[in-house]
C-alpha positions in Angstrom: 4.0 3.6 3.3 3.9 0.2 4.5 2.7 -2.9 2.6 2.9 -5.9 5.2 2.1 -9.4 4.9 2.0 -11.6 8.1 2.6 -14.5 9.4 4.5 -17.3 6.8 4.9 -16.0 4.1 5.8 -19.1 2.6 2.3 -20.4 3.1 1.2 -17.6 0.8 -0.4 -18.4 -2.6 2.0 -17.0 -5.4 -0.6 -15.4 -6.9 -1.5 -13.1 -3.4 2.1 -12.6 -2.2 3.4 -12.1 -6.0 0.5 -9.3 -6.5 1.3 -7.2 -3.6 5.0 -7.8 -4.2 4.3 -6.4 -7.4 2.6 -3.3 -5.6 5.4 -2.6 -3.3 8.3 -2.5 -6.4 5.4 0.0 -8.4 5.7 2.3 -5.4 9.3 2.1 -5.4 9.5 2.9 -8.9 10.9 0.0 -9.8 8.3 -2.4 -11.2 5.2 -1.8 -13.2 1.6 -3.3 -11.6 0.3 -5.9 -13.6 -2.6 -7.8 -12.3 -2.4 -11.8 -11.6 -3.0 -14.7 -13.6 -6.5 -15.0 -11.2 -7.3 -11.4 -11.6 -7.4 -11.2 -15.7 -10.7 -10.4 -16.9 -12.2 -9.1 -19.8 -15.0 -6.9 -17.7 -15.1 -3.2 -18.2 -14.5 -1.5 -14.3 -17.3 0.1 -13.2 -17.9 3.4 -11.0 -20.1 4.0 -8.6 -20.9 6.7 -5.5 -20.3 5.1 -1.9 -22.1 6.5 1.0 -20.2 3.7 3.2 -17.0 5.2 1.9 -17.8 8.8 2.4 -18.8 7.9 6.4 -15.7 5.8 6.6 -13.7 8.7 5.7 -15.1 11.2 7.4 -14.7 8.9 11.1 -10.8 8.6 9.8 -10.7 13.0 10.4 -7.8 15.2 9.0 -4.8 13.4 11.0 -2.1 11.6 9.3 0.4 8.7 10.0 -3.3 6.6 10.2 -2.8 2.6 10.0 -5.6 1.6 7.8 -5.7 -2.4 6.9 -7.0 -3.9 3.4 -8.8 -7.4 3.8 -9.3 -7.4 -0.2 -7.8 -7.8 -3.2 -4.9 -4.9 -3.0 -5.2 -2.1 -6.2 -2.6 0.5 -6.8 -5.3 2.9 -6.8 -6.1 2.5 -3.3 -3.1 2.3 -2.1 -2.0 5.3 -3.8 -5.2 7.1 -2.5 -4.2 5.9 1.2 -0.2 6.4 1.1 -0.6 10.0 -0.4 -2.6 10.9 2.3 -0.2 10.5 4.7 -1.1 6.8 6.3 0.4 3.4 6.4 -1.0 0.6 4.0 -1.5 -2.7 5.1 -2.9 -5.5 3.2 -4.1 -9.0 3.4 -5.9 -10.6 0.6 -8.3 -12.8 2.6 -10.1 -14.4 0.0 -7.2 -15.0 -2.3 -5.5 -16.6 0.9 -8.5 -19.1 1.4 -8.4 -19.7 -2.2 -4.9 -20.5 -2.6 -4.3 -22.5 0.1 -5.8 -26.2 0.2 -5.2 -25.9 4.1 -8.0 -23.6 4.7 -9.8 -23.6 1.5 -12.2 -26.2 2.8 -12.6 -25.3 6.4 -15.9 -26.3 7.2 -15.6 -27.7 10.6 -15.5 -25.3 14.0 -11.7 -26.1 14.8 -10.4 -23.5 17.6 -6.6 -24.9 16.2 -7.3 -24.3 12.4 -8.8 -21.1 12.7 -6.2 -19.6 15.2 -3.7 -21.0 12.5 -6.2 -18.9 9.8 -5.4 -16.2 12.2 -1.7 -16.0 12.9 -0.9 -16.6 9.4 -2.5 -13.7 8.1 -3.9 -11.4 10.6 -1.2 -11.6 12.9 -0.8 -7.8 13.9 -0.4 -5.9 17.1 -3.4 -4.9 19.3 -5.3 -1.4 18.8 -2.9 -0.9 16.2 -4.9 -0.2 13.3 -7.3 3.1 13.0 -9.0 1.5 10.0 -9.9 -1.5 8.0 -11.5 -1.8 4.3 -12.9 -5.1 5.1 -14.9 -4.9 1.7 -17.5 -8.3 0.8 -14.8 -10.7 2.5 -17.7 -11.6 5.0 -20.0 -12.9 2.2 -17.0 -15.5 1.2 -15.4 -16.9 4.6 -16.5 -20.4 5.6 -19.3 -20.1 8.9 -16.3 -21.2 11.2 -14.3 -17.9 10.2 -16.9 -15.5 10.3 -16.8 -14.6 14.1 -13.4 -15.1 14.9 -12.0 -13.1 12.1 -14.8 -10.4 13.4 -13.9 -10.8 17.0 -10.0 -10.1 16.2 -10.6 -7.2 14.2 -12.3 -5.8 17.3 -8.9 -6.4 18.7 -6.8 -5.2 16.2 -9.3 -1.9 15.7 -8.3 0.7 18.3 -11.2 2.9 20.2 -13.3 5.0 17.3 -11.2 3.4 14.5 -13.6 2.1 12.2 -14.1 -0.8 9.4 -16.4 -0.4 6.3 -18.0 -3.7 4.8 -20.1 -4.1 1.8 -22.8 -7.5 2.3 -24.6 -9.2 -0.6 -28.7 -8.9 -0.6 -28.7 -11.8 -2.8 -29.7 -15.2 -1.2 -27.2 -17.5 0.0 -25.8 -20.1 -2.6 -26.1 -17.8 -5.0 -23.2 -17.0 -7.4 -21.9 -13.5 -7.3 -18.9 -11.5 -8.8 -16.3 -11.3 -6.4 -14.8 -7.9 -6.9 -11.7 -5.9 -6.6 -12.9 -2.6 -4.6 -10.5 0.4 -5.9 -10.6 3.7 -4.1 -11.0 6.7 -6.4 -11.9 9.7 -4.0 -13.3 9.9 -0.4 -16.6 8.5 -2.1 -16.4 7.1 -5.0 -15.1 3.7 -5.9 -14.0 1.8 -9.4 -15.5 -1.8 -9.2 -13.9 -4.6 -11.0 -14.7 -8.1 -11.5 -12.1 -10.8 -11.1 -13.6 -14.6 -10.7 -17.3 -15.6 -9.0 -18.1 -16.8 -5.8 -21.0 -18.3 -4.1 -22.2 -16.4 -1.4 -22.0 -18.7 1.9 -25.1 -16.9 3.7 -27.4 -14.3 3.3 -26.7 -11.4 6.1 -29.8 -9.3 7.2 -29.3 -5.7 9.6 -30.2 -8.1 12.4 -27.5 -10.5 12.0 -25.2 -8.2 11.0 -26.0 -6.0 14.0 -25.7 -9.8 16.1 -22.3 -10.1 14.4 -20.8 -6.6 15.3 -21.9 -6.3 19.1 -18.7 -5.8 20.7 -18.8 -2.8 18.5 -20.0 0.6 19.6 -22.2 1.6 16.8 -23.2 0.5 13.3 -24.8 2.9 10.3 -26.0 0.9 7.0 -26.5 2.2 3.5 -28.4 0.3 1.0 -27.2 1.1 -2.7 -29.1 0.5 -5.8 -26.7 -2.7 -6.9 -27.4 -5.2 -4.3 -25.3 -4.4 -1.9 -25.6 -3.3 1.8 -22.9 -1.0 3.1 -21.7 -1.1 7.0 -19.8 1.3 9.0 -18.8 0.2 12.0 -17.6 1.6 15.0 -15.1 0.3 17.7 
């Protein structure tokens, strides 16, 4: 099992390094899971059946010792699910790290220097080296001048046939949403839980999205009854 945070770690908000911090001692045994001071609500998690998920899995096959890469809000329960499966766990909190960190939590100009700093810092991982990535509803959240850069290095970071899942908002841009912790339950079902709101900072359509992924070899979208539109993509 591996739970690995790039880049400074310094730079990292307490609340996103403590959290996974917090994960890694639970797996040892040697620290109980308790969810941050950002991440205490009073909503009941909800359950619902994930096509996305189900595809997702099935493109990941029966091998084990798979790198698969969490760009959400880390759960015990999906690392658990990953990790007793056989694979390597990596996480990196995008949204928490925007949010925590006044350097980038504004980033609303196209700066190549910012954004590579965005990148290093914490998507700083080897080429091809990941065979999956949970990249969740981050999209909906990231600033315009993130979008396609963080995109264009997963394609790096994604080796041949590895594949990402993403879930994308139907409501209009602006709009304030739940921002969500996505836990994995089984190979297609997930236990949804609501942690602080959001506005969404566009509104993608299959077009864009389809625009967005090119590099990619293929794309295959589910739309679910609960707004939101789920993506497998293919490297």
């Amino acid at each position: 099992m591996v739970i690995s945070m790039s880049g400074n770690h310094g730079a990292f908000p307490s609340s996103f390094g403590g959290n996974l911090r917090r994960l890694f001692h639970r797996a040892l045994g040697s620290e109980q899971v308790e969810p941050s001071v950002e991440t205490i609500t009073t909503s009941v998690p909800s359950q619902r059946r994930s096509n996305g998920l189900k595809e997702f899995w099935s493109r990941m096959g029966q091998d084990s010792c798979l790198q698969i890469l969490d760009l959400g809000s880390a759960s015990q329960a999906t690392m658990s699910f990953v990790t007793e499966r056989g694979h390597k766990f990596y996480a990196e909190d995008l949204l928490s790290a925007l949010h925590g960190n006044a350097d980038f939590r504004k980033l609303e100009d196209e700066s190549d220097e910012q954004v590579q700093r965005f990148l290093d810092a914490y998507l700083k991982y080897d080429e091809g080296q990941f065979d999956g990535v949970l990249g969740w509803d981050v999209l909906d959240f990231l600033a315009d001048p993130l979008v396609k850069p963080v995109v264009d290095h997963l394609h790096k970071l994604v080796k041949p046939g590895g594949a990402l899942l993403t879930l994308f908002h139907t409501n209009p841009a602006g709009q304030s949403v739940p921002q969500c912790q996505y836990r994995i339950r089984t190979e297609e079902a997930l236990e949804i839980k609501e942690y602080r709101h959001g506005k969404l900072q566009r509104q993608f359509h299959n077009r864009s999205i389809e625009n967005l992924f090119r590099r990619f070899a293929s794309l295959k979208f589910y739309l679910s009854r609960d707004n939101l539109r789920e993506v497998v993509i293919v490297r």
